[in-house]
PAZABA-310023 format. One record per residue (C-alpha): residue in three letters; x, y, z. Coordinates in steps of 0.5 Angstrom, whole numbers, plus 500, padded with zeros to 3 digits. Each point is the difference from the previous one (the first is absolute). Example, Ala and Ser with C-alpha at 12.3 -4.5 7.8 and 13.67 -1.06 7.14 Angstrom:
BEGIN
ALA525491516/SER502507498/
This chain:
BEGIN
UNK744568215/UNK495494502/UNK502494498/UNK508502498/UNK503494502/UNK507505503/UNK495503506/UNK501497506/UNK495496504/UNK499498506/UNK501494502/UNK501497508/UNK506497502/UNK503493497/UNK495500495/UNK502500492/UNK495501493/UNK501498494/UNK506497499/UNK504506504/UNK505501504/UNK499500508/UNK502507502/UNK507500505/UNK496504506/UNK495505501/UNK502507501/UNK497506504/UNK495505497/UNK503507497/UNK505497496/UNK500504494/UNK508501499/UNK504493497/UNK506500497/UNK505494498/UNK506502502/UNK505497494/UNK506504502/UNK507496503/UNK503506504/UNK496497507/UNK503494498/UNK497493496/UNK495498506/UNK496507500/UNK500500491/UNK492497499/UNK498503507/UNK493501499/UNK499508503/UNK494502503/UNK498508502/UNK493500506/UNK496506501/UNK498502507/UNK495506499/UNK499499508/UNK507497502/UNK506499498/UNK501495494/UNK505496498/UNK505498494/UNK502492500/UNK503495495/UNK499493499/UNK507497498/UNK499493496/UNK504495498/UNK503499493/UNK493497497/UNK497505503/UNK494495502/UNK502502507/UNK500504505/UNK507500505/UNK500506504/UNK495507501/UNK505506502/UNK498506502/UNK502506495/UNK498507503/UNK498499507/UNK492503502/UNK501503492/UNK496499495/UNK497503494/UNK497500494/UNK504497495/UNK507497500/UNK505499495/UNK508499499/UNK503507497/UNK506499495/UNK505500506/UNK497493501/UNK497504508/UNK494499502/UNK494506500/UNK493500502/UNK496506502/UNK498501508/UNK493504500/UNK500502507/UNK506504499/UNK500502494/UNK507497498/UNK503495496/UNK504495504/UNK506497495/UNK504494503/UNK507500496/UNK504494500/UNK507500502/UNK505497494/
């Protein structure tokens, strides 16, 4: 809704409004799936990562994380989870696996992790 203060506004890199937080990078377009992934089964350095899922309608997309460190107010590493795949939509199942949707292919791709 206009004026909703949870929308999302553009702003340029480095620049701050109103008392908010400066942002911890910039991220590329068509990122649609987030998750947090808040499981231990990766390992204490994966929980809290920040999942991502891009889209490609005319290449292939890309699903990533942002790992942070424990204040979560920095970023410490960008790992690639499926490489060129990406979908709609990404989400941690009850197993604690990683899930999004590859389009193109009309598939899904889950990433389980060893325990």
């Amino acid at each position: 809704m206009p004026g909703e203060e949870r929308q999302c506004v553009f702003r340029p890199i480095g620049t701050t409004a109103g008392g908010k937080s400066p942002e911890l990078t910039q991220i590329e377009s068509s990122t649609n799936g987030l998750t947090e992934y808040n499981s231990g089964i990766q390992g204490a350095d994966f929980k809290g990562a920040m999942c991502f899922a891009r889209i490609g309608f005319d290449a292939l997309g890309s699903s990533f994380a942002y790992k942070l460190n424990k204040r979560g107010d920095r970023i410490t590493s960008r790992e690639e989870i499926f490489t060129n795949n990406g979908g709609l939509d990404m989400y941690m199942d009850r197993h604690a696996s990683l899930v999004t949707t590859e389009v193109r292919n009309s598939q899904n791709l889950r990433l389980k992790f060893s325990h």
